[in-house]
C-alpha positions in Angstrom: -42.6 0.7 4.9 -45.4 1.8 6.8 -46.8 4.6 4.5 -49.9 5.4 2.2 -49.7 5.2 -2.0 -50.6 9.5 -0.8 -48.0 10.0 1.9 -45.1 8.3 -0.6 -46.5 10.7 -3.3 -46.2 13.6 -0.6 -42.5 12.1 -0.2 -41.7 11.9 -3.8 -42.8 15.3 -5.0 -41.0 17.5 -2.3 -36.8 16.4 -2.2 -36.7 17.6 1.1 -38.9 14.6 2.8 -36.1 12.5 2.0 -34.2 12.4 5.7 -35.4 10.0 8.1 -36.8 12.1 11.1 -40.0 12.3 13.2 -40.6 15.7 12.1 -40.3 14.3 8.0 -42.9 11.7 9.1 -45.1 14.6 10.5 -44.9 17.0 8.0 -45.6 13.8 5.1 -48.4 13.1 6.9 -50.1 16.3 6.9 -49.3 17.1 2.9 -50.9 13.6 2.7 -54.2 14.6 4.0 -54.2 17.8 2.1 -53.8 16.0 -1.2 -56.6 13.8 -0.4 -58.6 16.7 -0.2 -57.9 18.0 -3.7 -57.2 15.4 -5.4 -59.3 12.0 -6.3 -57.7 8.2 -5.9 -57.5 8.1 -9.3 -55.5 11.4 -9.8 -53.2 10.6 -6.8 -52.8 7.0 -8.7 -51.5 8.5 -11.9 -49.5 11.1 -10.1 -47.6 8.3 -8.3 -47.2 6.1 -11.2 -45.6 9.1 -13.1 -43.7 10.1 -10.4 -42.0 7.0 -8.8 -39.0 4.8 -9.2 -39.0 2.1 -11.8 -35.1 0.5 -11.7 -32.1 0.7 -13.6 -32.2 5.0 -13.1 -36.1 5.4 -14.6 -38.7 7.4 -13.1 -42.1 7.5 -14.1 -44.0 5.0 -15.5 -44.1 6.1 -19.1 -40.0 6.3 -19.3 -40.2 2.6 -18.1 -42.2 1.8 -20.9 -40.1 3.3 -23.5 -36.7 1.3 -22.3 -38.2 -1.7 -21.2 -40.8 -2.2 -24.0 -39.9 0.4 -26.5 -43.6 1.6 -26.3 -45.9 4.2 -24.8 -47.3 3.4 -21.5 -51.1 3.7 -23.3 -49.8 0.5 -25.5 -49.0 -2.1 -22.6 -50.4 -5.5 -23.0 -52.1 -6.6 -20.1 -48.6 -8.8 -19.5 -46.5 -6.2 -19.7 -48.4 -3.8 -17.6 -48.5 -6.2 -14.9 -44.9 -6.8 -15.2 -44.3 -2.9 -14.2 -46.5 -2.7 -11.9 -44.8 -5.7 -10.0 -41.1 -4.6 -10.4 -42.5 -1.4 -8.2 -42.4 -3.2 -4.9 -38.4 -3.5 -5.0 -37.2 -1.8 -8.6 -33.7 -2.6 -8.2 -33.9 -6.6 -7.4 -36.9 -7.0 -9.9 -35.8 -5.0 -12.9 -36.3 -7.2 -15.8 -33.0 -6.2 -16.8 -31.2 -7.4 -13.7 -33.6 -10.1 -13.0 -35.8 -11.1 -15.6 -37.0 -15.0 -13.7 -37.9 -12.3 -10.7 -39.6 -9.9 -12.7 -42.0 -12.8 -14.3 -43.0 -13.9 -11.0 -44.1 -10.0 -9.6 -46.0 -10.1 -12.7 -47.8 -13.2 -12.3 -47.8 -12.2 -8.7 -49.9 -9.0 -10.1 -52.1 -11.0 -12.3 -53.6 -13.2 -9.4 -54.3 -10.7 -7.6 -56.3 -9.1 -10.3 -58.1 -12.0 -11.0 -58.9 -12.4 -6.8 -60.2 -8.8 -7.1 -62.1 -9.4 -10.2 -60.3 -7.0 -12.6 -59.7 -9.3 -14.7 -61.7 -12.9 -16.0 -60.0 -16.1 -15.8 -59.1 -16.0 -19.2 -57.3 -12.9 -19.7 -55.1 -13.8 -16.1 -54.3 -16.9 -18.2 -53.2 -15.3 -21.4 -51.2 -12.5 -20.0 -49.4 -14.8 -18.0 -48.6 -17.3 -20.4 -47.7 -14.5 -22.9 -44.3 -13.8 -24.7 -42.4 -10.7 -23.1 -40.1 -9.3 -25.6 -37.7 -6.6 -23.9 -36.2 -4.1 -25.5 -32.3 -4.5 -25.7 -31.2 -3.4 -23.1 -29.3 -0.2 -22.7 -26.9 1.1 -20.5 -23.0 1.1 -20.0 -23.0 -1.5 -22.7 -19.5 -0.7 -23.8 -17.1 -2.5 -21.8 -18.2 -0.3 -19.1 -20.2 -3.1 -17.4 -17.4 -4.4 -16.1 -17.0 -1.6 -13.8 -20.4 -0.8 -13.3 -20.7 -4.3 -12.2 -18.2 -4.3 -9.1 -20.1 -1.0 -8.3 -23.3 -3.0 -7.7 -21.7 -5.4 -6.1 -19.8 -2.9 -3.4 -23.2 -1.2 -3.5 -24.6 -4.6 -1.9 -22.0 -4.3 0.4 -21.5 -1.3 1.8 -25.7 -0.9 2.1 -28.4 -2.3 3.3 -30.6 -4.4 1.3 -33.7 -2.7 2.1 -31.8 0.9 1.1 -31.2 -0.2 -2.1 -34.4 -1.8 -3.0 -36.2 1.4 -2.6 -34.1 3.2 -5.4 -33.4 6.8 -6.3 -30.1 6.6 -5.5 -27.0 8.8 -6.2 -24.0 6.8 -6.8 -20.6 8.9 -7.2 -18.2 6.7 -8.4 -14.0 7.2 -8.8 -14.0 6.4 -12.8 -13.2 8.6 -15.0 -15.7 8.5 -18.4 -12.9 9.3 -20.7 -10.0 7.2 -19.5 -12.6 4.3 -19.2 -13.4 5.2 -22.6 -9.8 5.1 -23.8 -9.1 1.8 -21.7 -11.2 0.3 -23.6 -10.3 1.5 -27.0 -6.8 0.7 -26.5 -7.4 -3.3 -25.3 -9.7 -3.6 -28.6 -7.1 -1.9 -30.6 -3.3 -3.3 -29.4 -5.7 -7.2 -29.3 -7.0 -6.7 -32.3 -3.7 -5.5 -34.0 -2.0 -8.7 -31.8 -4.4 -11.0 -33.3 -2.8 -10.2 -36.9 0.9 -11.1 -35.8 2.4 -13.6 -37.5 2.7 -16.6 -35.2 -1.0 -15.9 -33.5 -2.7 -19.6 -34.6 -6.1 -18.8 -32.1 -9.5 -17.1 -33.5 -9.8 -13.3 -34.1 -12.5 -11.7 -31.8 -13.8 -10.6 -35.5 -14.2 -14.4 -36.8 -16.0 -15.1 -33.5 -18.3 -12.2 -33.9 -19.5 -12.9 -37.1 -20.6 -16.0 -36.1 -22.2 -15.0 -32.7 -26.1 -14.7 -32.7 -26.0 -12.1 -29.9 -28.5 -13.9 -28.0 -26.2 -14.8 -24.7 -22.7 -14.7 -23.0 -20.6 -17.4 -23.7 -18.6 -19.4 -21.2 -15.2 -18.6 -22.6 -14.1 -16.6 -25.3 -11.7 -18.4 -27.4 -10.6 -15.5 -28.9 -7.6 -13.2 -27.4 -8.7 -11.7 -23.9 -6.9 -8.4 -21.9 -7.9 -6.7 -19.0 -7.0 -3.5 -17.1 -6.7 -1.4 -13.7 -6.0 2.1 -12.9 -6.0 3.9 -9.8 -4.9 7.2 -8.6 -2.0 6.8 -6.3 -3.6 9.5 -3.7 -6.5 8.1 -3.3 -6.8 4.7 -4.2 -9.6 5.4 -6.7 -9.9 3.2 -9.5 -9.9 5.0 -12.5 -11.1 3.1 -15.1 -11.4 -0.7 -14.9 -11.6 -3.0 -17.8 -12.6 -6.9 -17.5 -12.7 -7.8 -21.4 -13.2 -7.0 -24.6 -16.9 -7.6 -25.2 -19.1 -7.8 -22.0 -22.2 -8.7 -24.0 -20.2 -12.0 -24.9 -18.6 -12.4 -21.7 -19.4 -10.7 -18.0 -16.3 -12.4 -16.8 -14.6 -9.6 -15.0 -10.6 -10.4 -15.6 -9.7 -7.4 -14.0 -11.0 -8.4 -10.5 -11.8 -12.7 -11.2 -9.0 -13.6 -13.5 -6.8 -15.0 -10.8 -3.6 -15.9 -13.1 -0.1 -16.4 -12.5 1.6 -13.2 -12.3 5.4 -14.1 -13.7 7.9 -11.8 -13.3 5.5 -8.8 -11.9 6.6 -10.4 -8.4 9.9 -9.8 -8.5 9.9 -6.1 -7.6 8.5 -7.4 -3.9 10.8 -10.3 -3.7 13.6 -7.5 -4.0 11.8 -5.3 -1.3 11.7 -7.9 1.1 15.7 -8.4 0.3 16.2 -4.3 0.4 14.3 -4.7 4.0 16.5 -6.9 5.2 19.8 -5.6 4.6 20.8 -6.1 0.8 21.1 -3.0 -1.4 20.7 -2.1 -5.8 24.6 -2.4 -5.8 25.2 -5.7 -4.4 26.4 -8.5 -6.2 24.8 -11.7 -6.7 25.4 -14.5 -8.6 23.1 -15.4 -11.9 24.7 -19.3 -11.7 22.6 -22.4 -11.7 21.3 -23.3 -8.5 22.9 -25.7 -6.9 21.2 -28.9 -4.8 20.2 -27.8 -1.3 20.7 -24.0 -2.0 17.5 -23.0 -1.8 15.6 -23.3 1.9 11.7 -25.1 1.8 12.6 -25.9 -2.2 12.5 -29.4 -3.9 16.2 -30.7 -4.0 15.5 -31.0 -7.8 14.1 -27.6 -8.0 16.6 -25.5 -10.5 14.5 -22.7 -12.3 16.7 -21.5 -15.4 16.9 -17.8 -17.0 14.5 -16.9 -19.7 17.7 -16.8 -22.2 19.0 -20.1 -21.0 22.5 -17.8 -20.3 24.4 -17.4 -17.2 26.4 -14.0 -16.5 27.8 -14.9 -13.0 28.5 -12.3 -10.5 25.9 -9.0 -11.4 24.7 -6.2 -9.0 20.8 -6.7 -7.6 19.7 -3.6 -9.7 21.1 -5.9 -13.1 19.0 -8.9 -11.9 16.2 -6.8 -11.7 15.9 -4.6 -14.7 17.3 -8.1 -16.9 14.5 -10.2 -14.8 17.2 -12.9 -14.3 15.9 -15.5 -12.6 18.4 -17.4 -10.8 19.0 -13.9 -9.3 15.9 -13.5 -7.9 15.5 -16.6 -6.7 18.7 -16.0 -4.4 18.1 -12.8 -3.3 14.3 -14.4 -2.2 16.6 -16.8 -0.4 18.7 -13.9 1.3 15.1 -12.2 2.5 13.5 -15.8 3.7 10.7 -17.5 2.6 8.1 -16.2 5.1 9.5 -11.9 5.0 8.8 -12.3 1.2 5.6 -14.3 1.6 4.5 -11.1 4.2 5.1 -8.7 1.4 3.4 -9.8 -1.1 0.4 -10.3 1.3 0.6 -6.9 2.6 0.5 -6.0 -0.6 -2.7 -7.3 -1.4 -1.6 -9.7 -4.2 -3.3 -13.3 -4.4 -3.9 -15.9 -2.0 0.0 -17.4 -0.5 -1.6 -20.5 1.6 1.3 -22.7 -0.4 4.7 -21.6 1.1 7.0 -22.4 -1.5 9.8 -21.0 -3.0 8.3 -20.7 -6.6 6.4 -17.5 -5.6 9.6 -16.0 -6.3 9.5 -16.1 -9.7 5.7 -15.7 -9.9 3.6 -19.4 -9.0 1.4 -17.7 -7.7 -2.1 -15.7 -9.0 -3.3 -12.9 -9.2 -5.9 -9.8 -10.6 -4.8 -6.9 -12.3 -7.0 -4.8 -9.8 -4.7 -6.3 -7.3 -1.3 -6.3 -8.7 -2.2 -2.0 -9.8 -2.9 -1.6 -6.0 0.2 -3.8 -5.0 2.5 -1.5 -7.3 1.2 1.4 -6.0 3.5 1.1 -2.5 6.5 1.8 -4.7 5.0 5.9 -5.8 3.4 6.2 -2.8 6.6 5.8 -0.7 6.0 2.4 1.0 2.4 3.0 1.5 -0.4 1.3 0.0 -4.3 2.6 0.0 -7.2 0.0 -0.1 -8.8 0.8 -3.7 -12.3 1.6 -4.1 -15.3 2.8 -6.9 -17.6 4.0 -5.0 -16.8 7.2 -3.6 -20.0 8.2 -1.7 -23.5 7.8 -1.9 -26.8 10.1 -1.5 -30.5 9.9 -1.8 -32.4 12.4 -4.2 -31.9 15.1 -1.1 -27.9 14.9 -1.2 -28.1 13.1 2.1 -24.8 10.7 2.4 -25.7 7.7 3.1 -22.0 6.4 2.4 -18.8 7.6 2.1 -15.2 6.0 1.7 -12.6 6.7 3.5 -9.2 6.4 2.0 -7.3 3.8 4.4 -3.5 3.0 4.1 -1.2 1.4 6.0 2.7 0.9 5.6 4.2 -2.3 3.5 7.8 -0.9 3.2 9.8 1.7 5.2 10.1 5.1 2.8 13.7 4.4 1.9 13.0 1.3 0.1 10.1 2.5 -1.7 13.1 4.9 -3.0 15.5 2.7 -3.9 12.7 0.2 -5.7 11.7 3.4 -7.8 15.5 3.8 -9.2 15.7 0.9 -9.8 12.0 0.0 -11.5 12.8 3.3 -13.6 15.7 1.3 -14.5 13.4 -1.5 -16.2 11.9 1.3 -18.5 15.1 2.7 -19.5 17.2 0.0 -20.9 15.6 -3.4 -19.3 12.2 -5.7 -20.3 10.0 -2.7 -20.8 12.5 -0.3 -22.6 9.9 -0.5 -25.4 7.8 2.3 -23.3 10.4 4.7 -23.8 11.3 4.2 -27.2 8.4 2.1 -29.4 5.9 3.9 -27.1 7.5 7.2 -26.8 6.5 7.4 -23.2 8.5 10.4 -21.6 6.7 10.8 -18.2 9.0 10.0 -14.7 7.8 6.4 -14.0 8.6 2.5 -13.4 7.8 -0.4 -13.6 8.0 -4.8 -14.5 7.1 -7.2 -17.3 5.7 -9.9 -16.5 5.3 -13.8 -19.2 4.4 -17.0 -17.5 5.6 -20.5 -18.6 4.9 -21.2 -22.3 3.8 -17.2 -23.0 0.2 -18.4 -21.5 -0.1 -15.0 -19.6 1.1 -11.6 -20.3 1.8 -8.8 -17.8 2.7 -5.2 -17.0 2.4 -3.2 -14.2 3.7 0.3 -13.5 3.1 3.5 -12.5 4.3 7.4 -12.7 4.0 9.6 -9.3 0.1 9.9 -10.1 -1.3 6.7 -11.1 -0.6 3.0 -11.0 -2.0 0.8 -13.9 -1.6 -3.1 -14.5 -2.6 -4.8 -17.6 -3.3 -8.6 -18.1 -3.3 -10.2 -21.5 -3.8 -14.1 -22.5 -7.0 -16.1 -23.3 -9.4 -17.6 -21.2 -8.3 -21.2 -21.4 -4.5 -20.7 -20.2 -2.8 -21.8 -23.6 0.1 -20.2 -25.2 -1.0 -17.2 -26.7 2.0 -17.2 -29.7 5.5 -18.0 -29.7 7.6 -14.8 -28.2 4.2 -13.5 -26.4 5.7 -11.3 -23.9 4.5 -9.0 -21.9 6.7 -6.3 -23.2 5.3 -7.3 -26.5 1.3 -7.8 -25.6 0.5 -5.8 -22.4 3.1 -2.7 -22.8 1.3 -1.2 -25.6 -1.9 -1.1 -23.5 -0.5 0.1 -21.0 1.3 3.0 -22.7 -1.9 4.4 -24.3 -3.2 4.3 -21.1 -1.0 5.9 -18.8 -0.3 8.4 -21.8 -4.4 9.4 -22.1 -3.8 9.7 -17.9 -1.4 12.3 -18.4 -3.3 14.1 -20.8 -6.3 14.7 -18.8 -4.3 16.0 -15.8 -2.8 12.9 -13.7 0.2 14.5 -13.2 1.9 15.3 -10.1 1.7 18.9 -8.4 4.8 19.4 -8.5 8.7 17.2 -8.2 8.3 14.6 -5.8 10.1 15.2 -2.0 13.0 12.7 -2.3 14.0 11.5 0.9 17.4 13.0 2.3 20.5 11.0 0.4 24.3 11.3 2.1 27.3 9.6 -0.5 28.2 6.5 1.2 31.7 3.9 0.0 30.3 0.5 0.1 31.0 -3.0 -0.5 29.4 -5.0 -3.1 30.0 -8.5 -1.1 28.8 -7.4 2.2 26.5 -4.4 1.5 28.2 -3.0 4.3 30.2 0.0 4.7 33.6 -0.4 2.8 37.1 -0.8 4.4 40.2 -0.4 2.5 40.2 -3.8 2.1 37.5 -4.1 0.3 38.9 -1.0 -1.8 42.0 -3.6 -2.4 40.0 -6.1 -3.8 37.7 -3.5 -6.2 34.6 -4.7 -4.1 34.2 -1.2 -3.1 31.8 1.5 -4.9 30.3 4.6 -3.9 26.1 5.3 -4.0 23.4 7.7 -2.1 21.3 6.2 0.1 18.5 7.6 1.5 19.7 7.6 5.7 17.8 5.2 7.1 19.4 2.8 5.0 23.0 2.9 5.5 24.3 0.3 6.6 25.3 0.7 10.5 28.5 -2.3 10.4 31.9 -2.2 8.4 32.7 -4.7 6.2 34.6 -7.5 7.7 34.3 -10.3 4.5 38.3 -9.0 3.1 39.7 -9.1 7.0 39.7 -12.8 6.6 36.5 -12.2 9.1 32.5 -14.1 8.1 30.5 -11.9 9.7 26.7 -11.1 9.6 25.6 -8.0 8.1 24.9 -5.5 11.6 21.5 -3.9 11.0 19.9 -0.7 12.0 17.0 -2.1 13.2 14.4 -4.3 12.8 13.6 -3.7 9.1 16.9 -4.4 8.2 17.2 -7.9 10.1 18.0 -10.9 8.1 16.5 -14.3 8.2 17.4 -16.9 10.7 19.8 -19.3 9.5 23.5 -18.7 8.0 24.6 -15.5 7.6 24.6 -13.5 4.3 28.1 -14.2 3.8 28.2 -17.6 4.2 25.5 -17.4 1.4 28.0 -15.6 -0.9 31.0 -17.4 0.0 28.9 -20.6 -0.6 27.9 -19.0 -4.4 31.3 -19.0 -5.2 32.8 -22.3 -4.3 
């Protein structure tokens, strides 16, 4: 960049020539000059070499000896000195750790110019460059902390320039926390290894499959049983800890940000946000009935999803189809909201890629990470807000100058007063629906919420939920979609994860302040067949029940479905519109003819 071997020692001995000023430039230059007049080129040399920046965090050239050789610096092969003294030009895109193919050719780069200066004869150029280099194994994060430590590198390369990086001695602050990453890790080992024992479980162990692994390479796909994991603190956005597998030496497949599955039943909570949005409400009734030909808008005519029991219950409130996970439910109320509002939701909040509109996403066709689906939960705590999530939370040079910080950004996916109602009824699931296992298996006590999630055929198995602090989603299945065992739900796979977890969270302080600010609630009488204010007609025909809503979602109309009147829900505003087409209680009517 412009300066002498001397004026980058000047630069690397005093931390406060790190900023990027005329006067640094100046005041380098002339502690340059006066070190030439002290010291010898050889001196200076060896000064520099002991001094400077060698990749993956080593300074000094003895240091990068020792982890990349496992030798003193005095004990180099001609090879292996060359390789080091290649790797200096740009120590983070040449480490021979990062980029061993890259690291060769800086070395053989070294060589020739060597022989061109006559340091070396022809023959040794030749022998050090066609001779064996044996690294030392290499050391680092290597738990399952790569995983994390590789989206870090790869925000790094996005957030700052190429040449910024390449010159090293960077200070990286990042958002995970060392002993809940520790104890994310732990627990997927643990609950998959104790899940690999189950009766029913036909695939490999991960034990079988490492007692045969030579430890020499990754493998394509792990065919034993995979999980991954994603936890953030709802205030920030800041990912906590972040777990992609269980082994990253056998696999650098990062689930927990690539592993684009089908999410099941962890969309619903949106699809009934969208429906909350537009006018419906936890204590309106809807029918869990088969659908019926032509019901559905944008579906296949032959299109008729059944419930996971293969029951139907007829009439239940929204709140019951939610906390059971019934499916024909859903698929109605996704129908009351419309195609596109629910379609919007899910997309603002951040979850997979909707180019297909269809009314499967409903019931989960559609992927997903668990990275994603923690940050898409996270709306529901943080009172219909959701903030981007991040790793990196700022970065300096060896002076403490920030060369990057991150912002927390946020924007609004559902008015306040939804958020509330989804959280009574998603602490609904955890007390006595799909993931009731939390409270009592689990023993799980903390304020929270949250949905299960099993794909077709138990080939994928979810959870996601949060408390008022942090937001965690936890994928389980194998790397080939296959079924993982008969009865492999996510209450019964991903649930346990999650619950050591969230649990460890706690116990290191993610905990609210204080209670969380409710919004303001009034008592309201309302109709279960309209979700409109009640009449005493609607008391007359025991449609009529009393809740507290938060204000801005009382419904602004009265009933008029028992005054022999089909009227259209009248909404507050915008939020609250329903879809084009026939009115919502046309719908109802039409469920039961």
């Amino acid at each position: 960049g412009g300066s002498t071997i001397t004026m980058q020692l000047a630069r690397n001995s005093y931390p406060d020539l790190n900023d990027r000023s005329f006067h640094r430039k100046l005041v380098e230059m002339m502690l340059a000059r006066r070190i030439e007049r002290h010291w010898s080129k050889d001196q200076i040399l060896e000064h520099y070499v002991n001094r400077i920046f060698f990749g993956s965090n080593l300074y000094g050239i003895q240091r990068a000896s020792q982890v990349y050789f496992g030798k003193h610096a005095s004990q180099l092969s001609l090879s292996e000195a060359a390789m080091i003294a290649g790797i200096i030009r740009s120590p983070v895109r040449f480490s021979p750790f990062r980029n061993f193919e890259g690291a060769l050719k800086e070395r053989d780069d070294v060589l020739e110019r060597m022989l061109l200066t006559k340091v070396v004869t022809k023959e040794e150029e030749l022998e050090a460059r066609y001779a064996d280099i044996a690294l030392k194994a290499q050391p680092a994060f290597q738990s399952q902390g790569g995983y994390a430590l590789d989206v870090v590198r790869r925000d790094l390369d996005q957030i700052l320039e190429e040449k910024e990086i390449e010159d090293g001695g960077l200070i990286v602050y990042t958002t995970l926390n060392q002993q809940l990453q520790i104890a994310a890790e732990e627990a997927v080992e643990k609950r998959l290894a104790a899940a690999e024992k189950l009766p029913g479980y036909a695939h490999p162990a991960k034990a079988a499959f490492d007692a045969s692994w030579n430890g020499s390479g990754e493998v394509s796909s792990t065919p034993y049983l995979q999980g991954a994991v994603a936890i953030l603190d709802n205030e920030t956005g800041g990912i906590l800890a972040l777990v992609g597998g269980r082994d990253y030496r056998q696999s650098k497949y990062n689930r927990a940000t690539q592993g684009n599955r089908q999410i099941g039943s962890t969309v619903k909570p949106f699809v009934y946000a969208a429906a909350i949005a537009g006018g419906f409400l936890p204590g309106t009734q809807v029918e869990d009935a088969p659908i019926q030909p032509g019901e559905i808008e944008f579906a296949d005519p032959g299109w008729s999803p059944k419930n996971n029991d293969g029951k139907f219950t007829g009439a239940q409130t929204l709140s019951t189809g939610l906390v059971q996970s019934r499916n024909t439910m859903t698929v109605r109320v996704g129908n009351f909201a419309g195609l596109d509002r629910v379609i919007n939701v899910i997309a603002d909040a951040g979850i997979g890629n909707h180019l297909t509109r269809t009314p499967q996403v409903f019931i989960g066709n559609l992927g997903g990470t668990p990275r994603e689906l923690a940050s898409a939960f996270s709306i529901f705590p943080n009172d219909g807000v959701r903030r981007r999530t991040f790793l990196i939370d700022k970065v300096t040079d060896k002076a403490g100058n920030i060369l990057w910080s991150t912002n927390v950004l946020e924007s609004v996916i559902i008015p306040p007063g939804g958020a509330h109602l989804m959280r009574r009824m998603l602490a609904e699931v955890m007390d006595r629906g799909t993931a009731a296992g939390i409270r009592g298996e689990h023993g799980f006590k903390e304020p929270a919420g949250g949905k299960t999630g099993t794909t077709n055929d138990y080939k994928d198995a979810w959870f996601a939920g949060y408390t008022d602090r942090v937001t965690c989603a936890v994928w389980v299945g194998l790397d080939r979609p296959q079924t993982i065992m008969d009865q492999g739900y996510g209450s019964r796979l991903a649930i346990p994860i999650w619950a050591d977890v969230v649990k460890k969270a706690a116990a290191l302080g993610y905990i609210p302040a204080g209670p969380r600010a409710e919004p303001p609630l009034q008592s309201v009488q309302l109709c279960r067949l309209s979700s409109q204010l009640a009449t005493p007609a609607c008391q007359a025909t025991g449609t009529a029940y009393e809740d507290k809503l938060p204000v801005e979602m009382i419904p602004q109309g009265w009933c008029g479905a028992h005054q022999g009147v089909i009227a259209r829900p009248e909404m507050r505003d915008t939020r609250r519109q329903g879809p084009a087409g026939p009115g919502l209680f046309d719908r109802i009517r039409g469920w039961f003819r």
